[in-house]
C-alpha positions in Angstrom: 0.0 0.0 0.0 1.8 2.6 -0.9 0.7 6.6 1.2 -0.8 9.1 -0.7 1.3 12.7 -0.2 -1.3 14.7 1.8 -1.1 14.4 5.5 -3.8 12.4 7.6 -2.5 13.4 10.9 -0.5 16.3 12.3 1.2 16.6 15.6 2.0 20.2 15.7 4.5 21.1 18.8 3.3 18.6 21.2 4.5 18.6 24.7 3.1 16.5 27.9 3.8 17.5 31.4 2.5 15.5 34.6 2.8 16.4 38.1 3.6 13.8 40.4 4.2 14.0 44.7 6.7 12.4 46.1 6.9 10.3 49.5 8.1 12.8 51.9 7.9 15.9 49.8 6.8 19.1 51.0 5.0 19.2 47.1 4.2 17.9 43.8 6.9 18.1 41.2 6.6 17.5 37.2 7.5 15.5 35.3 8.0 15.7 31.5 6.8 12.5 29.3 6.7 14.7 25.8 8.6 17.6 24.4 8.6 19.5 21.5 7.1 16.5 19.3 6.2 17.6 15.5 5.6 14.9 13.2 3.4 14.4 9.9 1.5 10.8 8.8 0.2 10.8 5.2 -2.9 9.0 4.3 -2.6 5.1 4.3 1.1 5.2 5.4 2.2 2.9 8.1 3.9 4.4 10.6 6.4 2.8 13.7 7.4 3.9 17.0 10.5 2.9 18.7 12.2 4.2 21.6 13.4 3.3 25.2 11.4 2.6 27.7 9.7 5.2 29.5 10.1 7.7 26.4 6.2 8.8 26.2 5.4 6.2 23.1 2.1 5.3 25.0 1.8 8.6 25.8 1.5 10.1 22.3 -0.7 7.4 21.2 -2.9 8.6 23.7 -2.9 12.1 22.6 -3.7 10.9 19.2 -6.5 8.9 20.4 -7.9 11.7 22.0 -7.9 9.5 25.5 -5.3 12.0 27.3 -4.8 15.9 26.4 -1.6 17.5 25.1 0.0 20.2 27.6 1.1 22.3 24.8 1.0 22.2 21.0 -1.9 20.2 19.0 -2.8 17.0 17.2 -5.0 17.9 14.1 -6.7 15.0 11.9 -7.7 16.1 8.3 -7.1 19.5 9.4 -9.5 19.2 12.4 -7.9 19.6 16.2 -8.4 16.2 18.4 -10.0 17.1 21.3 -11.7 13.6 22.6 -12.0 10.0 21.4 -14.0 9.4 17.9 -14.8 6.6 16.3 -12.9 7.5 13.1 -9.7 6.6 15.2 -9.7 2.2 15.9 -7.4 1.8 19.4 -6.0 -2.0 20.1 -3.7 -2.2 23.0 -1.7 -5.0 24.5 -3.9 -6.0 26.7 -6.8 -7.0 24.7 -8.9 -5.4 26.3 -11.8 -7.6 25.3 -15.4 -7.9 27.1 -15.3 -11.9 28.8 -19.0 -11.5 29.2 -19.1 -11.8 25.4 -18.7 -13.8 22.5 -15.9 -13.3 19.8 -19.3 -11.7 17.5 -20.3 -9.3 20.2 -16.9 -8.0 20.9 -16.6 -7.3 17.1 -19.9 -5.8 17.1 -19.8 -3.5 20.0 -18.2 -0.4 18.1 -21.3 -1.1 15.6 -23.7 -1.2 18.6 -22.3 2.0 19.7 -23.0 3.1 16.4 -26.9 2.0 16.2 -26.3 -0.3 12.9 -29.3 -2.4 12.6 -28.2 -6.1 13.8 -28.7 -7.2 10.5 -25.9 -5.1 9.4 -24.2 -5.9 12.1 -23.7 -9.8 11.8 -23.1 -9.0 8.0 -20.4 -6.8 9.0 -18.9 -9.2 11.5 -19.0 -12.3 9.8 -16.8 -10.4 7.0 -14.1 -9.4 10.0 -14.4 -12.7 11.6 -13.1 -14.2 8.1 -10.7 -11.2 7.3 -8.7 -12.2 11.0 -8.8 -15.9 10.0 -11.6 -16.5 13.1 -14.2 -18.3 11.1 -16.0 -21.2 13.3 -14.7 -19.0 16.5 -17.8 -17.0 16.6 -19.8 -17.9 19.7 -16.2 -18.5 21.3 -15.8 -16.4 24.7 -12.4 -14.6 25.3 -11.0 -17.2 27.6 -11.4 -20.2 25.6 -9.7 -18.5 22.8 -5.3 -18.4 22.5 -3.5 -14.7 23.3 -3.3 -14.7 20.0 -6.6 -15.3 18.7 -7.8 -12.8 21.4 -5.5 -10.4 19.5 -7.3 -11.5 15.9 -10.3 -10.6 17.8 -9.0 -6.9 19.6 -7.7 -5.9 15.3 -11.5 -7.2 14.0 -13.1 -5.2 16.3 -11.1 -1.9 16.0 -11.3 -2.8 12.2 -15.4 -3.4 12.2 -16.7 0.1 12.5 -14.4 1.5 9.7 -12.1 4.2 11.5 -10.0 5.9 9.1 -7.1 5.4 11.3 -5.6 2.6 13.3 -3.6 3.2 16.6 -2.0 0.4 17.5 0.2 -0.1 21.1 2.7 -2.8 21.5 -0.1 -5.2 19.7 1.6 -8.4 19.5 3.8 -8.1 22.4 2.3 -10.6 24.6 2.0 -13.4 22.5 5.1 -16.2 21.4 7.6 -15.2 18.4 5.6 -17.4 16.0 2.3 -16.7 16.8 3.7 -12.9 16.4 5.5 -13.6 12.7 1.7 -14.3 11.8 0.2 -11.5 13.2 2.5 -9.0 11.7 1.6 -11.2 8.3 -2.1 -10.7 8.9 -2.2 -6.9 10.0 0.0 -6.0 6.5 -2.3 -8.1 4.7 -5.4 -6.8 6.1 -3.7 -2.8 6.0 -3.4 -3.5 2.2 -7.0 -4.9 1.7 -8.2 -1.7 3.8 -6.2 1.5 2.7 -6.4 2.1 7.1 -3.6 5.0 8.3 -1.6 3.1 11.0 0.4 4.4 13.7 2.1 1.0 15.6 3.9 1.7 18.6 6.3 -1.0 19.5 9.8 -2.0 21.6 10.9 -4.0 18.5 13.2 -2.4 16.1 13.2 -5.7 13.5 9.4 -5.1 13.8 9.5 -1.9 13.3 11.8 -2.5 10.1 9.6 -5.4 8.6 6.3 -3.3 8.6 6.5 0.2 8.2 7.2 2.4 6.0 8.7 4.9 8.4 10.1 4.7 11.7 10.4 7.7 13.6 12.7 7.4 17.1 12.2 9.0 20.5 14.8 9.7 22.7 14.0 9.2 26.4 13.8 11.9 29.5 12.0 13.9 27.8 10.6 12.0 24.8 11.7 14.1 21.4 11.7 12.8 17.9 15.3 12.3 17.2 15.1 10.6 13.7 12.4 9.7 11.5 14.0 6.7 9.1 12.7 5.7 5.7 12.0 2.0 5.2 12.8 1.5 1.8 12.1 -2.1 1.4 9.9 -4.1 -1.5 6.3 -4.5 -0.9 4.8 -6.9 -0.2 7.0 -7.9 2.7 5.6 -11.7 3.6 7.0 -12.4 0.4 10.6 -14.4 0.4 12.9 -14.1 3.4 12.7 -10.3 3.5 14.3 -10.5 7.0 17.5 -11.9 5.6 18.5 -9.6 3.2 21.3 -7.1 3.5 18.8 -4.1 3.4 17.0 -5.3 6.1 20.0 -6.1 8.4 20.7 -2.5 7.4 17.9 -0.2 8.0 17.6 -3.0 11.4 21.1 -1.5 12.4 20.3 1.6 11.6 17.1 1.8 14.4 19.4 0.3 16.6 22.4 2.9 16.6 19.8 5.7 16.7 18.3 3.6 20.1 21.8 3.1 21.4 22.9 6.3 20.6 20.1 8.4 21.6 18.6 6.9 24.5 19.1 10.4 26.0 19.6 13.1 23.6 22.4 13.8 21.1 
């Protein structure tokens, strides 16, 4: 899928501050997560995250999701400031975060129930993400009977179901074994190429990173900044061949990782 030129989302100058008190201070003290970030994602590009731990990744998502505010600067979307969660924005975190009270079909469906689509639509609509995830027969399947990932099939159908326009994606596939992760990568390019979806994917993995994006931009840490945005510049589509053996890869790969090594404070 290759990004049209005109930009989906801005982040204009963004900068998140949090105030925190101490055990045994006479006061609350702040602390900043965010500073000074400015970044551009074109329509239906695929977009990584990378940085050290603690560097605001989660945090920004957030902000883009609408879920926390900005301290200073602005995130706009088509030219319109976020200001709260919409449902032109789909959110999958590590955690799931699916309903145990319901089946693999009503998790799918509850962005459409929010919605008010007739239930007719609704099962129509469902059964088509049940069989773009590869869940088909897992239908009246409750959370816990299904595999971490197959819960995570189920947490990208349901974000994918009501249509947003963009996908925000945190550390998706973190939790699951390197295998089951290998396929799940496969599936969301797949399914990101059938779709056209804007994707922003926040992750800890840089050879992640490298196999699905088509930029990577790098956060320092203490305060998070950008400090690189990097160019993926490898043949679509990627599932094809042993991609992750090729001297390009190994090379953008090494790349991430100096910028990470380097500029785990800043430069």
């Amino acid at each position: 899928m290759a990004p049209h030129q005109n930009p989906k989302i801005e982040i204009r100058n963004i900068s998140r501050t949090f105030s925190h008190t101490t055990v045994g201070s006479d006061g609350s003290r702040e602390f900043t997560a965010l500073e000074d970030i400015t970044l551009t994602v074109r329509t239906g590009e695929f977009l990584a995250i990378v940085g050290p731990s603690g560097c605001g990744k989660s945090t920004l998502l957030d902000i883009l999701a609408g879920l926390s505010p900005a301290t200073s600067g602005e995130v706009l979307i088509d030219g319109v400031p976020v200001t709260r969660p919409t449902l032109n924005r789909g959110i999958v975190l590590q955690g799931y975060s699916l309903l145990a009270w319901r089946t693999v079909r009503k998790n799918i469906e509850f962005g459409l129930e929010v919605k008010n689509i007739p239930k007719s639509e609704r099962r129509a609509i469902s059964d088509r993400y049940i069989a773009l995830v590869g869940l088909t027969g897992f239908e009246d399947h409750y959370p816990h009977e299904l595999s971490g990932g197959m819960q995570q099939r189920v947490a990208l159908a349901r974000a994918l179901a009501y249509d947003p326009e963009i996908l925000l994606l945190d550390e998706p596939f973190a939790a699951v074994d390197a295998l089951t992760r290998e396929n799940l990568q496969n599936e969301l390019l797949r399914i990101w190429n059938e779709t056209g979806k804007t994707i922003v994917f926040v992750t800890h993995s840089i050879e992640e990173a490298t196999y699905l994006a088509d930029r990577v931009a790098v956060l320092t840490t203490n305060p998070g900044t950008i400090r690189q945005v990097v160019d993926v510049q490898l043949p679509r589509p990627r599932s094809e061949g042993d991609i992750r053996s090729t001297p390009e890869f190994g090379r953008i790969r090494h790349s991430l990782w100096n910028l990470l090594q380097n500029g785990g404070a800043h430069a």
